[in-house]
C-alpha positions as CSV (number, residue, x, y, z in Angstrom):
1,X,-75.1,-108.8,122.3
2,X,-77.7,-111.0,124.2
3,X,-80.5,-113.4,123.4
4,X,-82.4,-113.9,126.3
5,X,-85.4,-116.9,125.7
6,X,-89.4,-116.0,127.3
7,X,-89.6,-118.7,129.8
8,X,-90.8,-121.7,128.4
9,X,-92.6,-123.5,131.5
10,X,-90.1,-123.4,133.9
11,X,-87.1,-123.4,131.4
12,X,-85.1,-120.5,129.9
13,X,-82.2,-120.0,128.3
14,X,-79.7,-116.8,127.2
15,X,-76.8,-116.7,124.5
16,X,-74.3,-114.3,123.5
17,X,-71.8,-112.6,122.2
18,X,-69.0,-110.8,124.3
19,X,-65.6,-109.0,124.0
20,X,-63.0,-111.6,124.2
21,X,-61.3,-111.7,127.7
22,X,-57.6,-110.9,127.3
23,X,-55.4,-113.2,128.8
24,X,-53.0,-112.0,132.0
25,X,-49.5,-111.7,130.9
26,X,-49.6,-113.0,127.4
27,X,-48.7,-109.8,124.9
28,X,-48.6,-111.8,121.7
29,X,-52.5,-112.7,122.2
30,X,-54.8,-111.9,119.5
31,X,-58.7,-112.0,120.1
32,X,-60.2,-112.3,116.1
33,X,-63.8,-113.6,117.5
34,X,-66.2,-112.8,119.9
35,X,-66.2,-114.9,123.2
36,X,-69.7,-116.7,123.1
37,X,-71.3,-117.6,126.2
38,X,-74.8,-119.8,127.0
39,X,-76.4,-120.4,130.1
40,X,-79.6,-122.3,130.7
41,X,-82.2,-123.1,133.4
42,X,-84.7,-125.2,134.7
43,X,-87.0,-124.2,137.2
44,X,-89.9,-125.9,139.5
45,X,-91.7,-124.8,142.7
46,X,-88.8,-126.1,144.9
47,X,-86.1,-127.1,142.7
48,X,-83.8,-125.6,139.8
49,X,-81.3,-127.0,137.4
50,X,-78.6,-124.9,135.3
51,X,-76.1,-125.1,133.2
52,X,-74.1,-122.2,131.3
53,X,-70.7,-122.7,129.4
54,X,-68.2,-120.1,127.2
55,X,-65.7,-120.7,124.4
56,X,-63.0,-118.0,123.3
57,X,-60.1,-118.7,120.7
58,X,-56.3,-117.0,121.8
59,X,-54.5,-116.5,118.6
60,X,-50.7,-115.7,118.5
61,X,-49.5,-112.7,116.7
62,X,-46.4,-114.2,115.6
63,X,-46.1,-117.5,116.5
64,X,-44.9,-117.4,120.1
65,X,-47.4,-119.6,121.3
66,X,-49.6,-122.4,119.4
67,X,-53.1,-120.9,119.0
68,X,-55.6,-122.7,121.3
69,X,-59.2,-122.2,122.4
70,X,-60.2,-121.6,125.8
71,X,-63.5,-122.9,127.1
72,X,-65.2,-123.9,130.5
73,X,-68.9,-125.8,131.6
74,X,-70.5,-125.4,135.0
75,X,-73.6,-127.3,135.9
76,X,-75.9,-127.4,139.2
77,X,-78.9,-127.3,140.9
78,X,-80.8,-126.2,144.1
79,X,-83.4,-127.8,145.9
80,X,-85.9,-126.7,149.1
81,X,-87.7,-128.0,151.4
82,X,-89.8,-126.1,154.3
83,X,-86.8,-124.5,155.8
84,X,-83.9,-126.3,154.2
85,X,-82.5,-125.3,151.3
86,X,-79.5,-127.3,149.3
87,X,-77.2,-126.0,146.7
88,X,-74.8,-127.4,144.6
89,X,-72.6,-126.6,141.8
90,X,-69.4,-127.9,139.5
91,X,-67.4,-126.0,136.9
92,X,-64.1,-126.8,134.9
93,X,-62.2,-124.9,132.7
């Protein structure tokens, strides 16, 4: 499930609701909630700003491992200029 915003003058923005990713080689993983992602934007005639994130809890089944959340931010922006164009972006997890 998806929310996508109209765009608001110059600045939109979507949520949702996904199936939690499963985690590469961990069996005893259970996914009880959705994975929730956002993303927004910023746009002008020759420049745009975004950021988006997600969050996702990793439960253990029986105890293996202590539960944790996993979780990750990415922010950037473009920019052009006649010809030239610039793009830059970060993200952690």
């Amino acid at each position: 499930v998806m929310y996508t915003s109209n765009n608001l003058g110059g600045l939109q923005f979507k949520v949702g609701l996904f199936s939690p990713s499963k985690v590469d080689g961990v069996t005893d993983a259970e996914y009880t909630m959705p994975r929730i992602e956002a993303n927004v934007v910023y746009s002008g005639d020759n420049f745009s700003l975004w950021s988006s994130g997600f969050t996702q809890d990793v439960d253990s089944k029986i105890g293996t491992f202590d539960d944790y959340t996993m979780s990750g931010i990415d922010f950037g922006g473009s920019v052009s200029l006649g010809g030239l164009s610039v793009r830059g972006n970060y993200g952690i997890t």
